[in-house]
Structure formats: C-alpha cells, structure tokens
C-alpha positions, 0 to 999 in steps of 0.5 A: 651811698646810704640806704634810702629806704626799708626796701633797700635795707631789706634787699641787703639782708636779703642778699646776706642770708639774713631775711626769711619770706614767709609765704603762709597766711599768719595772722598779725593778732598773736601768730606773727608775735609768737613766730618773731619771738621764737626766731628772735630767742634763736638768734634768727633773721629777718622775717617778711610775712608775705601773706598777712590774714585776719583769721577771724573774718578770713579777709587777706591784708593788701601789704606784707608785714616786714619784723626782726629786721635789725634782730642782731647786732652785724644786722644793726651795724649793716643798717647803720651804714657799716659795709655788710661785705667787710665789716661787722658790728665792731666796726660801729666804733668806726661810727662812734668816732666820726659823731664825736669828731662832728659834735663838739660838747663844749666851747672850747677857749682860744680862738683857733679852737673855737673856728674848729667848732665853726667849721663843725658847725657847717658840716652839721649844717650839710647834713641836716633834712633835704626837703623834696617836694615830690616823694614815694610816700605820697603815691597814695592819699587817702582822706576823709571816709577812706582813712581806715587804720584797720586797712593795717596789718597792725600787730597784737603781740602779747594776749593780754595787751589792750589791742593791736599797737602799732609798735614801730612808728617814728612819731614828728612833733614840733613845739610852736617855734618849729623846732622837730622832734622824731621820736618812738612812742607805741599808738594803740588802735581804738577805732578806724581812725584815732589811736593812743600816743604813748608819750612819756613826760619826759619824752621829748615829744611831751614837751613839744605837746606842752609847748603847744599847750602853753602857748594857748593852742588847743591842737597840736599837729602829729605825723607817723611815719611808718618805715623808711632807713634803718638809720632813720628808724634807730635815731627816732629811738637814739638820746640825741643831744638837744642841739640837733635833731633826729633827721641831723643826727641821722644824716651825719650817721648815713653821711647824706642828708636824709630827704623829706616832705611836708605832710598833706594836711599839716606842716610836718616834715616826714621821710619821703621814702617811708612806707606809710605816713598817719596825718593828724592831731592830738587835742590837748585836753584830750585823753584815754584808756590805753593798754596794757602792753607786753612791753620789753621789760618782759612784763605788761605796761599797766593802762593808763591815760594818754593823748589821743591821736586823730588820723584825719589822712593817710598817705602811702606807697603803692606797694607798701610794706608794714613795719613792725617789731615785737618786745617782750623778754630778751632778747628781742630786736630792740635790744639790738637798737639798744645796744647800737646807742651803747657803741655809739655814744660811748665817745661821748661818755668818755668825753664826760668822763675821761676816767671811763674806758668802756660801758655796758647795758645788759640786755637782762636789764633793760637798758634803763635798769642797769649800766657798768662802768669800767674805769681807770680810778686814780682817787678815795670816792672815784667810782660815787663821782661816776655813779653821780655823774652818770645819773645826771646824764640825759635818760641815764637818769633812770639807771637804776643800778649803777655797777663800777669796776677797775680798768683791768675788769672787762664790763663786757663779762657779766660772770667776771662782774659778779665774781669782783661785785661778790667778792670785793663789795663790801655792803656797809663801805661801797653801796650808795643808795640815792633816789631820783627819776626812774623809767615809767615801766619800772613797776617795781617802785612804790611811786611812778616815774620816781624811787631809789636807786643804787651805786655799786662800787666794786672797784680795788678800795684805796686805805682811804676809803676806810679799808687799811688792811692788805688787799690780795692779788688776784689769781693770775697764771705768768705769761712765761707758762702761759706762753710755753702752755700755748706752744704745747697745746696741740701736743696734749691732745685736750 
C-alpha cells in the first residue's frame, strides 16, 4: 500500500529513528531556519516543531511545522514507496525501471509493438487522479473575513528575504482545456490574504497562466496545497514528460491512483488527503514586488515582479500540520529531491542516449549548473553529441557545464573526475563554448535567463580528433597482486 498522506509518512520516519519532536517554542521567523539547517548540514532527521510561536507578539501557532522530512537520500526513497524495512535508496533503480517499463518514448513501428503501447497506454489510464467527493482536507473552510494566512506558521528562512514564504506548496494550475499542472513555486506572504507566485516563464505553470491570457480571460483560477504523500510532494518538483500529468506520474510511482477533490470556490483538482488547500486567483495583469529569497543556490534570489496570488478560501484538516523546507547551501532537503529525479530518470536519458552509462548532478551545482556524464564513446566528436543532446533536453537546457567521461570512470567520484578533467582536457581541442537559456537563479550571467555555457570533454581523445601522438595507460595495480594483497591483508596488521 502507498503512503496516503504526510502524516502517514511521518509515522514511518518516525518508527525508523529518523523524526525528531521538538517540543520548545521556536519561532518560524529565523529560529526554525537556522535549527533546520544546523541538522540538515549534519545529515540529521526529520524535525516536528511541536510548539511554533511568534516571539514578537508572544502568541502560540494552532498547528506544528513538520521540516527535513526527505532531508536524506533512504528518507527520499522510503518516501517514494521503496520498503523502509528492506530497502535503501539503491533500491530507487527499482523505481526507475518500472517508469520506463510504463512510459513509451517513441511510436514504435510494426504493429505487435505498437498494441504494447496501447496496453501501456491503459495502465497509465488506471493510474491517473482518483476524484472523491468527500475528503480530510475539507473538514475546515474558512471564506470571506475568516481567511487570514497569517493564522500559518510560515517561515523567514534567511535575514534578509522580502518576508515569510511559504517554501513547500504544490501550486494546481490548468490552461483553458483543463489540462492540470502540479508545480513547485515559493508565495511570499504580503497580507492576510494574497501572496507573490513565483513562476518562471518557462515553468509550466507560466504557460497555463499564458494560456488563460490568450484566450481573453482576465482570471486565472490557482490552488495550493499544502502537504499530502511525499510521492505527490516530489512530483510537483519532478520534470514530468508532457503527455501525462503530476497526480499520473505520481500515481504510477505509488502504484495507486492518488485520490483528489475539487476545490470549494473553483474547479481544481487538489489532494484529498493534503493538509491545507489556499483557494483563489491570479489576475493577469496583476504584478508585484517579491523578494528577495535566500534560495538553494546559496545566495539570495534578487526582487522581481510577479503574479499576485488572491486567497478568497482556505480549507483544512482539523488537526492540521504545516509543511515546510529550507534552501540555502548544500545540502539541504531538496538536494535530496533533486537527486530522487537523478535515479529516476536516468532510464530515460539512456533511452535518449544509449551511449550513456550513468549521470550525476553535484549537490555543489545546484542541479541546473552542472551534469556529468559517463559514456561508453565509440566515434571523433562522441561526447559534443552528448553535450548537445543534453542541452536539448527538457530543463537540462539550463546546464551550465556539461562534463563527459569514458565508461571506465565513475561520475559518481567527483576527485576521479578532476583528476581526468586535469589531466586529459586539453583547453583549445575539448572545450565548447554554446550559449542558450539558462536558470533565472543563476546570477552570474550578464543577461537573465539566457548566456553561455560550456561542454567538457574529458573523454580518451581518439587520433581524429587531432591528438595523434601516444596516449599513456593509466596506472592501475594487476589483479594478481591485488587478489594476493587482499589475502594477506589482516596478517599486516595496517
């Protein structure tokens, strides 16, 4: 059985020694930031603020703030339905091969092979949203002049940031079709009841609010939801393939449909077992100053404009908990999420590229800023088709450096890497400099969203490739003596 809700999740932690209740009051301006990110740096648990206050009026918060729930990569796994009695994080392949086996990235020619897609096809289908009518998320409604986000533990990370930001939503958009989106955008909070969306263009929230746009509407409806199943909560972060959504893709991780409800005030489709919902609308016109926001590149996002999000309802349970995380320099709990859609859709890339054995996107790098690539390269300019294809993939666009290596290099080794990135670039042959879209967090370009990137290859170069004289073995000990070393070992007393 798949976790049904945060609660659920957090009995499971809970039972595996990974969940620590804090019972003093904390403030959730600063004070839980700086304890999150203390046990976050120190590879901790899971925390549960039990006693949330607000130091300046000295009033107490009616619900507990839950943080660094997936703070580690068997936590991530656990969440995402690998059995925390027998398996670990390396049991995520497992995971990864059963999406592929259900997601067909290509029409396949004859007939036989086609009636295979048919039939993945309908098991997607048994996978998608499950809509109930009845759901805990509803068990309290407030509208009109009881609507008041301040009633929130929401938290002020970092000292500087604009406000507090709600850092853990799962924002449900859809375009004029009804076609849903589940996405992962901070809201600042500017009053009792509207708050920033922080949407990227190329988000595809953007596009749906677009969408609205161009079809004449000057309203777009949006629903938070706040917490729900880890599996749900990660898939609003994931790069999901367009032809299915969020609450799909999650339900084919989770193997069961996950079960929502149509919101009170508008049409959107939210997790019947999240812990809070934020009703309302965005007016397209309609923008405002937000932030900044120590974000997880590990410096502040800059204040821009953005849409304004109107609560017109709030609905939740009764006992409800406050879903939060921190970001800021890794790691942090989203590196951990980050690294989940590494494993995951590794299947996927090597579909696209059958050269590649393995991938990794350094914590360091932010997962837009950096990926390497371990490949097993047959042909002259092998690893510029790698760099290239990559930066034609989904939000693999924004890579900023693309590093590629032989087969018999693990990706995984970041000193092995440098040693072979040192040692066998050379600058004038194996670098490629290209330019393209970038992340809108990367402050180091001299435009927004758009500048250069570079390819390294670090690969053995072939005589074609204009290196014709002799290439040395790297050092390596026989297996003989290292088989007859191993036996001895114990008897040298080292």
């Amino acid at each position: 059985m798949a976790l049904k809700d945060l609660r659920e999740y957090l009995s499971l932690i809970e039972k595996h020694g990974q969940l620590k209740r804090v019972s003093a009051a904390v403030d959730p301006k600063l004070e839980i930031g700086e304890i999150a990110d203390r046990v976050s740096k120190v590879y901790g648990p899971g925390l549960l603020f039990e006693n949330p206050v607000d130091r300046i009026s000295g009033s107490s918060y009616d619900m507990p703030v839950a943080i660094n729930l997936m703070g580690s990569y068997d936590r991530m796994a656990w969440g995402l339905g690998v059995n925390a009695d027998t398996g670990t994080w390396r049991d995520l392949d497992v995971k990864a091969k059963q999406l592929m086996e259900m997601l067909p990235l290509d029409m396949p020619a004859s007939m036989k092979d086609k009636l295979g897609v048919l039939m993945g096809l309908k098991d997607l289908a048994g996978a998608g949203a499950k809509e109930v009518k009845r759901a805990p998320v509803h068990e309290v409604v407030l509208r009109g002049d009881d609507v008041d986000l301040g009633r929130l533990p929401v938290l002020t990370t970092w000292p500087d940031d604009g406000g507090p930001f709600i850092t853990l939503p799962l924002v449900v958009t859809n375009n004029p079709k009804g076609k849903l989106n589940l996405g992962m955008y901070r809201l600042q909070i500017f009053d009792r009841n509207t708050t920033g969306l922080h949407i990227h263009q190329h988000h595809d929230g953007a596009k749906n609010l677009r969408a609205w746009k161009e079809a004449g509407h000057s309203h777009a409806p949006i629903s938070v939801a706040l917490g729900g199943d880890p599996t749900t909560i990660f898939s609003a972060t994931a790069p999901v393939p367009p032809m299915i959504d969020e609450y799909l893709f999650s339900g084919i991780l989770r193997g069961e449909p996950v079960e929502v409800v149509k919101c009170v005030t508008n049409d959107l489709l939210v997790p019947a077992h999240a812990e809070i919902v934020l009703e309302g609308w965005c007016d397209l016109e309609e923008t405002r100053w937000e932030g900044p926001f120590g974000d997880h590149t590990g410096y502040y996002s800059l204040a821009d404009y953005f849409p304004v999000f109107h609560v017109e309802a709030i609905t939740m349970r009764r006992d409800a908990i406050y879903p939060a995380t921190i970001v800021g320099r890794p790691p942090m709990e989203d590196c951990y999420m980050a690294k989940a859609t590494e494993r995951i859709f590794l299947p996927a890339i090597r579909a696209l590229m059958p050269e590649v054995i393995d991938y990794d996107l350094p914590l360091e790098g932010v997962f837009h800023n950096c990926a390497i690539f371990q490949i097993k390269k047959e042909f002259a300019g092998h690893a510029f088709r790698v760099m290239n294809f990559a930066w034609s993939m989904g939000q693999m666009m924004f890579t900023k450096y693309v590093i590629v290596v032989d087969e018999d290099v693990d990706c995984h080794n970041y000193s092995e890497v440098a040693w072979r990135c040192f040692n066998n670039v050379d600058p004038n042959r194996d670098v490629l400099i290209s330019k393209g879209p970038l992340d809108k967090l990367d402050h180091s370009s001299n435009f927004e969203s758009f500048g250069y990137k570079m390819g390294i290859d670090a690969t053995r170069p072939f005589p074609n490739e204009g290196h014709e004289r002799e290439w040395p073995e790297a050092l390596e000990m026989s297996a003989e003596v290292k088989k007859r070393i191993d036996e001895m070992w114990g008897e040298l007393g080292l």
